[in-house]
N, C-alpha and C positions, 0 to 999 in steps of 0.2 A: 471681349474687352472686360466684359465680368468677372471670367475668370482670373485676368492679369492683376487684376485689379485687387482680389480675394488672396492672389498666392503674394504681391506684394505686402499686401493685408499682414498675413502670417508670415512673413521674413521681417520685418519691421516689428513686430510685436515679442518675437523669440526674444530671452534673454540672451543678450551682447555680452560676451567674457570681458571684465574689468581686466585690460593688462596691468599687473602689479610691475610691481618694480624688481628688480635684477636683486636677490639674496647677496646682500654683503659677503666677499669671502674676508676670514680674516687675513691682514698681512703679515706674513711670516718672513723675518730677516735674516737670510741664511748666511751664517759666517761658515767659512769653511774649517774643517774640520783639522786640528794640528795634525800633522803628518805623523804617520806610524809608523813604527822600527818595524822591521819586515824581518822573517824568520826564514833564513837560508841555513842549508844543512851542506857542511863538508864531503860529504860522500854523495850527493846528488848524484843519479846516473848519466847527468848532462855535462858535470865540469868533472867532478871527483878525480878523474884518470889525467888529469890534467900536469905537466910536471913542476910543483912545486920543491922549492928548498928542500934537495938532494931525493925527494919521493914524490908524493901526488898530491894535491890538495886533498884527496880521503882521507890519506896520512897527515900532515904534516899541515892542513890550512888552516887549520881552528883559528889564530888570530887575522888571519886574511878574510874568511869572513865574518868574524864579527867586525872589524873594521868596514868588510861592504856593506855592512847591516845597519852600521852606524853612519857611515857617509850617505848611506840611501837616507836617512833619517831630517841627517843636516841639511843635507843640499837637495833634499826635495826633488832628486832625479833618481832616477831608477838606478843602481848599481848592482850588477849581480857579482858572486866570485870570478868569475872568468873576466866580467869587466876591467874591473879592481887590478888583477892579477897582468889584463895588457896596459894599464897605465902604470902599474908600479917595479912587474917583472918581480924579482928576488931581493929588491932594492935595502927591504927591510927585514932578512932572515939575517939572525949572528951564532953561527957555530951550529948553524944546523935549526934555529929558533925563532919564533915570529919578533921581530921588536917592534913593540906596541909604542914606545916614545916614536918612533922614524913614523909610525903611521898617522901618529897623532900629529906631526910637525906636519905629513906630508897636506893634511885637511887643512891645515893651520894657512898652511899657503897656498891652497885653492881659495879659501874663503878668510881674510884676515882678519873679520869679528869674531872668530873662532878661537878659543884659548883655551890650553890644557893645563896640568897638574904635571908637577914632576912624581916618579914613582912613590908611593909611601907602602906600609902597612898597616896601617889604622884601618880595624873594619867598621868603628863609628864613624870615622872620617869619609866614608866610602858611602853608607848607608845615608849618612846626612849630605852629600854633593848628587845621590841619587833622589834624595827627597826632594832637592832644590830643580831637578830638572834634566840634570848633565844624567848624561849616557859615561857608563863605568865599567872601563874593561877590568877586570879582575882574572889573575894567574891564580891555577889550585890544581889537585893533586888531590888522589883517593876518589871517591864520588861524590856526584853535589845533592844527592839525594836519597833516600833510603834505598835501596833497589836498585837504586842506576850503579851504571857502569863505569866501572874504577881507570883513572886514569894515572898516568905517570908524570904528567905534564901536562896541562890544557886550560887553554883560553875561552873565557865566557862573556859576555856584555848585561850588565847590570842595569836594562832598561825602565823598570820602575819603582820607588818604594813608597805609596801609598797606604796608610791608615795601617804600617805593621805588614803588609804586605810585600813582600818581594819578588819581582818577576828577573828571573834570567833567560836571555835565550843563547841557548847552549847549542853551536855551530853541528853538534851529534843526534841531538833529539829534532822530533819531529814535530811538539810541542815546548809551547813555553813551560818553565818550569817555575812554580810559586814556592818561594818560600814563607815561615816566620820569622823572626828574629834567633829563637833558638837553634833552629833548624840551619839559619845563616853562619850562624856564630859557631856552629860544629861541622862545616867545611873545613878542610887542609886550605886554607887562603897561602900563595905566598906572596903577592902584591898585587895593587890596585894605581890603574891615570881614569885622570878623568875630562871629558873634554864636551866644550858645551858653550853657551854665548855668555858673558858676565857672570 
């Protein structure tokens, strides 16, 4: 009985842990993140072989997919070139050529808060509707960058211009391409639409 008495003795007299209180986490309000243009390349080994407007989309997709690039953008669903390509078929090729109005009409009337530019050439006007937000298909010729590879004809989407910064993603590269202002302004442009909400 002594000794029960002696070992309750020392359980009783041991220091008892103070339970503190549960460390505040801080709350963090996650907004989701605007949706990013996604960088598909015309000669993928997945669609490429695919038969576009009189040849393949290796050949001949550049503006099909910077349009998939740009509708994945808008509509916040996935679009790849082959997608794009079985909703729209050849609908928007003229004399052999992507038309970039027919693709911008065609978003226009999936989603009808959506509204485009008719064609211009102003590349302030382009630069300044890419600052505001709108996604800017731009047609050009020669290359769009020191090094890169010279085209005859080719479709590009003009997805950011930030702080003097311009991003294009170019339907042949496998990265985006940055430019500066001057750098911009010494492409072959030969027309820009532009399409975006207000």
């Amino acid at each position: 009985m002594a000794l029960f008495l002696f070992g309750a003795l020392v359980v009783w007299t041991q220091p008892h842990p103070v339970e503190e209180e549960p460390e505040q986490l801080p709350v963090v309000y996650d907004t989701p993140a605007e949706p990013q243009v996604p960088l598909y390349m015309q000669t993928d080994e997945r669609w490429g072989g695919l038969p576009y407007a009189g040849a393949d989309l290796a050949t001949s997709g550049c503006g099909l997919t910077c349009a998939a690039m740009a509708w994945e953008r808008l509509s916040g669903e996935t679009c790849t070139p082959p997608m794009l390509l079985n909703l729209v078929g050849n609908d928007y090729v003229q004399d052999g050529q992507n038309y970039m109005p027919g693709f911008c009409e065609w978003m226009a009337q999936q989603d009808p808060k959506l509204d485009y530019t008719v064609l211009y050439e102003d590349r302030s006007r382009a630069l300044e509707e890419s600052a505001a937000g709108r996604l800017v298909f731009g047609t050009m010729e020669g290359a769009l960058h020191e090094d890169g590879r010279e085209y005859g004809g080719h479709v590009v989407l003009i997805t950011e211009n930030l702080y003097g910064h311009i991003t294009i993603h170019d339907p042949c590269e496998a990265y985006p391409v940055a430019l500066d202002y001057d750098e911009f302004n010494a492409v072959t442009w030969d027309y820009f639409i532009s399409i975006g909400r207000g």
